[in-house]
N, C-alpha and C positions, 0 to 999 in steps of 0.2 A: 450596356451594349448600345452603341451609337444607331441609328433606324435602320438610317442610307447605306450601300454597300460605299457611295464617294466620299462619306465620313467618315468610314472605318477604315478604307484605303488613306486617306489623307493621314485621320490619328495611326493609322501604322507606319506612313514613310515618315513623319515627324517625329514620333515617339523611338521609333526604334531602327531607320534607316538613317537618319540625318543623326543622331545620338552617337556616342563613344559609349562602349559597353565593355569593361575590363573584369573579368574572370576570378575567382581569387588566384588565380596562378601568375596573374597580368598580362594573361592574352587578350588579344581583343575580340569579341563575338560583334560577327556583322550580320544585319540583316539584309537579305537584298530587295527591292520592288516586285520584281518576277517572282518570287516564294510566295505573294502573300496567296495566290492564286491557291498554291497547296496546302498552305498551312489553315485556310477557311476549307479547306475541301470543296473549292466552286466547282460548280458541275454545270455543262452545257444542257441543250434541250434531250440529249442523247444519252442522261446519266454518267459521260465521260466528263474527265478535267481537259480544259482546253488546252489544244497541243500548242500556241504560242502563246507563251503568258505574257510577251508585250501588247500582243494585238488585244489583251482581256481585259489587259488594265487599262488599252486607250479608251474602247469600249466602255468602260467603268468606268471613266472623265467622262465620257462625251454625254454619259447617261443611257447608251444603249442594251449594260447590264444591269441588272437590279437583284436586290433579292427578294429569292421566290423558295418558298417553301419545301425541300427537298431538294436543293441543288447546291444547298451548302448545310455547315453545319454549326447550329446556333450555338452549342456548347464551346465549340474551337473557338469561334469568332469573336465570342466575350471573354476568353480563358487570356486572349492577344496581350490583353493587357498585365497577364501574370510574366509576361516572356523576360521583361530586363530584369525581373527578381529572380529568375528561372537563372537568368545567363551571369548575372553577378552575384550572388547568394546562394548557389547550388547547396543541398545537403551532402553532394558526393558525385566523383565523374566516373564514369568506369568506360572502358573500351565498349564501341555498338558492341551488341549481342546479335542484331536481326541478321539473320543468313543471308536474306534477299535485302537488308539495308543498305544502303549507300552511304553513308555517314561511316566517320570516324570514331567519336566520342559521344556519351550518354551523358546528358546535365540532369540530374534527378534532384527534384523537390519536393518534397511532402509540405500540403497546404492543408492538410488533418490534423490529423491527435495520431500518436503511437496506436492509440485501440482504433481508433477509426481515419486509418490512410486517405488520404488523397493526392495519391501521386499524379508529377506531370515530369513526363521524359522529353528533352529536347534534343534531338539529333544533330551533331556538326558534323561536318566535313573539315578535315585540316589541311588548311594553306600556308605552310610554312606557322609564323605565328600569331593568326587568324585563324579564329572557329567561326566556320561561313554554317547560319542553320538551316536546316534543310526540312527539318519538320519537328512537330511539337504535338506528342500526344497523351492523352488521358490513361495510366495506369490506378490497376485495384490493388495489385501485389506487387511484390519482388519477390522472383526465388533467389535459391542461393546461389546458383550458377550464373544467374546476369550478373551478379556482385563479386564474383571473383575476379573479372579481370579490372579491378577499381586502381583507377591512377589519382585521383585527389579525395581526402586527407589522407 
């Protein structure tokens, strides 16, 4: 995990914003600059995420954000670097499950053992044929109900 939150912004728009990321299906998964805001879970002095995520990441250039203990979260932040293996290497996509999701598609990877899961769900939105991500989070389980509406293998 890089220290600076402007290292970790820069290795995100390089790594994964300026990159071609193709799917096994051969869609293309995009990241956008404005997500990264969500996807570290930054949080203002007010425990909220900030409502314009352009104006966070100029912030975040200029050096007027930093990271501070409780206002993001260190596990997401260092997982960033799992996301191109998430978006090109999925073990399986299945239709979101979340009720209150916004996303289209579930990219599910287990970075475990069969006995000892570690799952990571990345959520897309579908734009024609572009999967734009929207969020990327840490799962223990799978039931069998998120798995039924699976579209890839």
């Amino acid at each position: 995990m890089l220290t600076r939150i402007q290292e970790t912004l820069e290795w995100y728009e390089q790594n994964l914003c300026r990159v071609r990321l193709i799917d096994p299906r051969g869609f293309r998964v995009r990241f956008l600059p404005e997500n990264f805001i969500h996807l570290i879970l930054l949080k203002n002095k007010y425990g909220e995420e900030p409502r314009n995520a352009r104006i966070a990441l100029e912030e975040i250039r200029s050096g007027k954000i930093h990271f501070v203990a409780g206002r993001f979260d260190p596990q997401r932040t260092a997982e960033l670097t799992w996301a191109a293996r998430i978006a090109t290497g999925p073990d399986r996509i299945c239709g979101n499950w979340q009720v209150l999701g916004h996303g289209d598609e579930a990219y599910i990877k287990n970075f475990g053992t069969d006995a000892d899961p570690k799952y990571r769900v990345m959520v897309c939105k579908v734009v024609g044929t572009i999967r734009q991500v929207i969020t990327i989070f840490p799962r223990e389980r799978l039931v069998e109900k998120e798995l039924q509406a699976q579209i890839w293998p």
